[in-house]
C-alpha positions in Angstrom: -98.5 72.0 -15.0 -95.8 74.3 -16.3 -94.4 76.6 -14.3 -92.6 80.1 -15.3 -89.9 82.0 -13.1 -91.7 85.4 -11.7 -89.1 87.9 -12.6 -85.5 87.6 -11.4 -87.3 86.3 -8.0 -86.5 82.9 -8.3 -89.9 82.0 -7.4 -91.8 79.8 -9.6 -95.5 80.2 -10.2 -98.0 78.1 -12.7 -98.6 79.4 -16.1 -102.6 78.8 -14.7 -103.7 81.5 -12.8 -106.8 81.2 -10.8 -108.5 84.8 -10.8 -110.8 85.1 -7.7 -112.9 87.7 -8.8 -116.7 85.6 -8.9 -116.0 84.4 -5.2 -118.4 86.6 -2.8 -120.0 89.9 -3.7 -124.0 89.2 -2.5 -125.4 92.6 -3.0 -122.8 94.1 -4.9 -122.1 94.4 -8.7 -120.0 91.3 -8.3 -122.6 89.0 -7.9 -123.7 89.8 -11.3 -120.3 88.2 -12.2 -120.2 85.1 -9.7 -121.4 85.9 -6.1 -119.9 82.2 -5.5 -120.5 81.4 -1.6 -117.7 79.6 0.6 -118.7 76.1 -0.4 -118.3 76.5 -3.8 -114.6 78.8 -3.3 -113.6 75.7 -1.0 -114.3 73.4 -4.1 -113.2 75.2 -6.8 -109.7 76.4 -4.9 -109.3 72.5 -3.5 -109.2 71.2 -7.0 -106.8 73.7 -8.5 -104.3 73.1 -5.3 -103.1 70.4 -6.9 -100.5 72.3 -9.8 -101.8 76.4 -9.7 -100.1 78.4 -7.1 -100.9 81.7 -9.0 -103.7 83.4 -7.5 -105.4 86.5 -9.0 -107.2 88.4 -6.1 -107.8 92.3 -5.5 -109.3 93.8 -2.6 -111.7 95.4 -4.9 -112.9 92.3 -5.8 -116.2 92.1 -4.0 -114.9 94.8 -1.6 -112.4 92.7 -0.1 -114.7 89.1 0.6 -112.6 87.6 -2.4 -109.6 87.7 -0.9 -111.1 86.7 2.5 -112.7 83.9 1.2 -109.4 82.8 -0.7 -107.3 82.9 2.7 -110.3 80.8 4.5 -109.9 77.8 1.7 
């Protein structure tokens, strides 16, 4: 994984970012896009752990559950 300085931060984040924007959203317009339940979030974020540490999330995403979901994994 390559990583890229964020700014004059000095932090360090993965070229990868994961966008969290398909995780939740039953009943909403997101699941027309993912609706992806906590299982599958668990999975997906687990695997990624290994090099991303860039995380796209929004609370609009889903109103909110994306993020919430996120911070359970």
């Amino acid at each position: 994984m390559q990583y890229q300085q964020l700014g004059n931060t000095g932090i360090f984040v993965s070229r990868l970012c994961f966008g969290a924007m398909t995780f939740g959203g039953v009943g909403t317009i997101f699941e027309a896009i993912g609706g992806l339940a906590q299982p599958d979030v668990d999975q997906l974020v687990g695997d990624s752990l290994d090099g991303i540490n860039f995380f796209d999330t929004a609370n609009i995403y889903s109103a909110g559950e994306s993020e919430v979901m996120l911070a359970r994994r």
